[in-house]
C-alpha positions in Angstrom: -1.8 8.1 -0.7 -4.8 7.5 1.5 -4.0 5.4 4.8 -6.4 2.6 5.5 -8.4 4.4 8.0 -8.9 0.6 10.0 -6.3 -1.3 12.1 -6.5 -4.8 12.7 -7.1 -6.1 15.7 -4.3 -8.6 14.8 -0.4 -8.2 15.3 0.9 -8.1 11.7 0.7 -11.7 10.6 2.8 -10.5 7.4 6.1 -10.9 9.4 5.2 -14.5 10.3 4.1 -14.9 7.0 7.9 -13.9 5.9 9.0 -16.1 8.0 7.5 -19.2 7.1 8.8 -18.1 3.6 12.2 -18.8 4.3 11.2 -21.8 7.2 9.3 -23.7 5.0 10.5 -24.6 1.8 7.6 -27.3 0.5 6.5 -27.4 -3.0 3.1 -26.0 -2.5 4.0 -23.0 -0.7 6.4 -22.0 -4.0 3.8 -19.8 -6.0 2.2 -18.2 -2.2 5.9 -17.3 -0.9 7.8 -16.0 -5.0 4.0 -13.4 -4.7 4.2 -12.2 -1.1 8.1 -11.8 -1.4 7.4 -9.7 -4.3 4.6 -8.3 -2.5 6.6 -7.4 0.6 9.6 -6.0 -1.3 7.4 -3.8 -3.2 5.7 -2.7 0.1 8.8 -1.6 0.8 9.8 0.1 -1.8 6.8 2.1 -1.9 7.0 2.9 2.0 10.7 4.6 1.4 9.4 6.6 -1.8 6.6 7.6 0.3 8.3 8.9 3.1 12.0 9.5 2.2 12.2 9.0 -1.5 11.2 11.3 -4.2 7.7 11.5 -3.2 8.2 12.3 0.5 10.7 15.0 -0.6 8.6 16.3 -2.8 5.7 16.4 -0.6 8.2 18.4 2.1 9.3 21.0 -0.1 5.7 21.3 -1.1 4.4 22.2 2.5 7.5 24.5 3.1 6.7 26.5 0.0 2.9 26.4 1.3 3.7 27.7 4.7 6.3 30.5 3.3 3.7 31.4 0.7 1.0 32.2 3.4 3.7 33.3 6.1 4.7 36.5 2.8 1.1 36.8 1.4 -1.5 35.6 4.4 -3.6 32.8 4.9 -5.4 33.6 1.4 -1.9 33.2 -0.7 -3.9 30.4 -2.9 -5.9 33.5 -4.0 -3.1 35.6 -5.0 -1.2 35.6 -8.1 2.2 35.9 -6.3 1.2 33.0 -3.6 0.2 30.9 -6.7 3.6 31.5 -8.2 5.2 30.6 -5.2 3.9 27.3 -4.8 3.6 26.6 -8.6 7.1 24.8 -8.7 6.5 22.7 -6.0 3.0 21.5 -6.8 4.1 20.4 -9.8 7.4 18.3 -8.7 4.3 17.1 -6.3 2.4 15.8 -8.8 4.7 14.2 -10.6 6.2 12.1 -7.6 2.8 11.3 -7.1 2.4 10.1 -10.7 5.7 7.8 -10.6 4.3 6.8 -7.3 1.6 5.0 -8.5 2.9 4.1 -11.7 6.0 2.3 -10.0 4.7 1.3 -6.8 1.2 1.6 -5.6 -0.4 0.4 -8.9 1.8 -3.0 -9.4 1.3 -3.3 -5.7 -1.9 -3.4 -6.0 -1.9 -5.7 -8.6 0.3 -8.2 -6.5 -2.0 -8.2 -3.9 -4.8 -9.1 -6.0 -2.9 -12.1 -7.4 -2.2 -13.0 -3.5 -5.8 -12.8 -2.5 -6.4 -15.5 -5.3 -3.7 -17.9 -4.4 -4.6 -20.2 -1.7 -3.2 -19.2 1.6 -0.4 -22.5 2.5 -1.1 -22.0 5.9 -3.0 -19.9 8.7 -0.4 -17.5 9.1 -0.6 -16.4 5.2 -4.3 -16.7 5.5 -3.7 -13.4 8.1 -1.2 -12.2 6.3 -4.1 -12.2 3.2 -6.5 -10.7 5.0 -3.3 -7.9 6.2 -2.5 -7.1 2.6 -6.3 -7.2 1.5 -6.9 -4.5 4.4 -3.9 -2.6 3.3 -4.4 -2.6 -0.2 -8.4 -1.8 0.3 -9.2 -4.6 -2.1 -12.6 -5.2 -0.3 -13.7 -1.0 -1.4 -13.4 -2.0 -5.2 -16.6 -3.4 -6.9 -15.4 -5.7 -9.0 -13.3 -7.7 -6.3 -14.9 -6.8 -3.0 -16.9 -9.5 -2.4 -14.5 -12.0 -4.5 -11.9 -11.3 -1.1 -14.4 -12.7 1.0 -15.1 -15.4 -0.9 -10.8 -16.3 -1.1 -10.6 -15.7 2.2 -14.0 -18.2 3.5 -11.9 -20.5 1.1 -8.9 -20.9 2.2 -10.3 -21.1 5.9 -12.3 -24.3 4.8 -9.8 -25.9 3.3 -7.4 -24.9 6.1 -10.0 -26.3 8.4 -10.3 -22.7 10.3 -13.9 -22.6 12.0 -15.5 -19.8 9.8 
């Protein structure tokens, strides 16, 4: 559940983007807008599990059974067998939140946001929006796609005429 640690020195270009997808219904833009709607719905979705859904709850309960566990047995309760026992239950529910998590949500995400860095970008506002998601989704870390984002990206800027 790691944040990208870099913000953009754009405003989000992913609500323009969403808006164009309902503005601007042209036959081109059909495959770009049925991906980032699905994109944007699952972003969604994954931002409520994360923080009110069964993974934020999850991840609550498991710091309040942390902080009682070292308030009854001291800050070295992890070394304890009772501390462990007290946090045991919650770890677990923890882990698997965090397992549906990325099996529901962060992993077909990801996925999507892939697909989107392929398909050419309709406009300039989904060619931010691009770069947004491939920021957010930390496509340009992986090896085997890293370099293929800036490569979509130089793309769609030349064929959208954008001075790279």
């Amino acid at each position: 559940m790691a944040e990208a640690a870099h913000t953009s020195v754009f405003p989000s270009f992913l609500s323009v983007a969403a808006q164009n997808l309902c503005a601007t219904p042209k036959a081109h833009r059909n495959e770009w807008d049925r991906k980032l709607a699905e994109y944007l719905r699952g972003a969604a979705l994954k931002e409520a599990f994360t923080k009110f859904g069964e993974l934020g709850f999850a991840a609550e309960n498991n710091n309040r059974a942390n902080l009682m566990a070292k308030s009854a047995h001291g800050p070295n309760y992890l070394r304890t067998p009772e501390g462990l026992a007290q946090i045991m239950a919650s770890g677990e529910r923890l882990d698997a939140a965090t397992d549906v998590w990325a099996e529901q949500y962060a992993d077909p995400l990801h996925e999507l946001a892939v697909e989107l860095m392929r398909l050419p970008a309709p406009d300039e506002a989904a060619l931010l929006a691009k770069i947004e998601i491939i920021e957010a989704e930390e496509l340009y870390l992986y090896s085997s796609i890293g370099m293929e984002a800036m490569d979509c990206v130089a793309a769609d800027a030349a064929r959208l005429g954008v001075e790279a």
